[in-house]
C-alpha positions in Angstrom: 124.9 48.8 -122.9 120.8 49.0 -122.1 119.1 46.0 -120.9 117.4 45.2 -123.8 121.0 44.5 -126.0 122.0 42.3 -122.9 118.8 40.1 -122.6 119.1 39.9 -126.7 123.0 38.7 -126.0 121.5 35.9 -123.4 118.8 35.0 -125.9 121.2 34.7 -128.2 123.6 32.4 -126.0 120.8 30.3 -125.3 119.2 30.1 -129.2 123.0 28.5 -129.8 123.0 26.5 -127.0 119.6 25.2 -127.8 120.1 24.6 -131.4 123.1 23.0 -130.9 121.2 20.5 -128.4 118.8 19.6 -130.9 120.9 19.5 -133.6 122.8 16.7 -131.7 119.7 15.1 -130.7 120.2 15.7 -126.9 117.2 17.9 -126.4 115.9 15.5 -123.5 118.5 15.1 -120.6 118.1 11.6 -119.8 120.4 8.3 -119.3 119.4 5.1 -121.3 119.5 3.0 -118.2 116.1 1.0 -118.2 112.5 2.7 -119.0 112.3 6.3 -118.1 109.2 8.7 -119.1 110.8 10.9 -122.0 110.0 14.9 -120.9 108.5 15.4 -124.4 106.8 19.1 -123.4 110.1 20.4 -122.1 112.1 19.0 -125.7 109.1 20.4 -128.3 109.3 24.0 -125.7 112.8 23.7 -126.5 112.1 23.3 -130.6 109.8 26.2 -130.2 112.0 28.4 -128.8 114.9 27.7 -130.8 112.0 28.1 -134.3 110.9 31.6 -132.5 114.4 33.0 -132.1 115.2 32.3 -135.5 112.2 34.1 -136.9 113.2 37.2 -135.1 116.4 37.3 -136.5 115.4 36.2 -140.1 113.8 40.2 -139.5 117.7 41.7 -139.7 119.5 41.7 -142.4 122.2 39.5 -143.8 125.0 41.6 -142.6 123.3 42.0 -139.3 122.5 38.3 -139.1 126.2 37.1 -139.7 127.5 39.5 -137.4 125.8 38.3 -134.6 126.2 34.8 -135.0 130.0 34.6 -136.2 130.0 36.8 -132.5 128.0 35.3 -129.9 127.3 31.6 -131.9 130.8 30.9 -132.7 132.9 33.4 -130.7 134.7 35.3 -133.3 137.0 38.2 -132.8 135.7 41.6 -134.6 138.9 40.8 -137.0 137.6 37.7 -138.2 133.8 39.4 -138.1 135.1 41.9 -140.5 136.5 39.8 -142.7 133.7 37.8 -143.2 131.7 40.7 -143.9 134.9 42.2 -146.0 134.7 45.3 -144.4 136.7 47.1 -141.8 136.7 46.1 -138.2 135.5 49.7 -137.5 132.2 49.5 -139.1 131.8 45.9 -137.5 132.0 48.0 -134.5 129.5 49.9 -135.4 127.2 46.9 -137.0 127.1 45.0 -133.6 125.3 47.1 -131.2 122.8 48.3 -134.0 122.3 44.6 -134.5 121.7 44.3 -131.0 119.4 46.8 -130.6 117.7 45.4 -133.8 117.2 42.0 -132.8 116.1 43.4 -129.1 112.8 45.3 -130.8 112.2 42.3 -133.2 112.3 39.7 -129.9 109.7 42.5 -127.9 107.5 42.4 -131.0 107.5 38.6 -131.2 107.0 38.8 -127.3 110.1 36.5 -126.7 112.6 39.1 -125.2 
């Protein structure tokens, strides 16, 4: 696998990661134990990069988008991938790494891979 499909695999385990953070409203990492000086740089960087990621991979298309995140976002098996995407788990095996490589140039034109 080249490097670029591996660093788009990590952004893509960190976009879920992040989004799923957010989404839960634990974007700061912080106790509730008296007064403490709320980090809001590092929780809007963390919007942004979560608001970035999705742009680049609004450029795939639909079948490329739901590929990778039933994969890397909810850890599906290329059986459950393909049916999903009603087709057969051989073209899911050929979807994946050109979804990869996809989302790899669209991150290196956005500057975010």
């Amino acid at each position: 696998m080249p490097p670029e499909e591996c660093i788009a695999i990590a952004r893509l385990r960190q976009w879920a990661a992040s989004r799923t953070a957010t989404s839960n409203g634990k974007a700061t990492n912080y106790r509730r134990v008296g007064w403490q000086q709320r980090r809001a740089s590092q929780a809007d960087a963390q919007i942004v990069r979560v608001i970035d990621f999705e742009r680049a991979l609004e450029t795939l298309s639909d079948e490329q988008q739901t590929a990778l995140v039933l994969r890397y976002r909810d850890d599906e098996t290329e059986g459950s991938i393909a049916a999903a995407l009603a087709c057969s788990v051989r073209k899911v095996g050929y979807v994946l790494p050109a979804a990869r490589r996809s989302l790899a140039a669209a991150l290196e034109r956005l500057n975010l891979l």
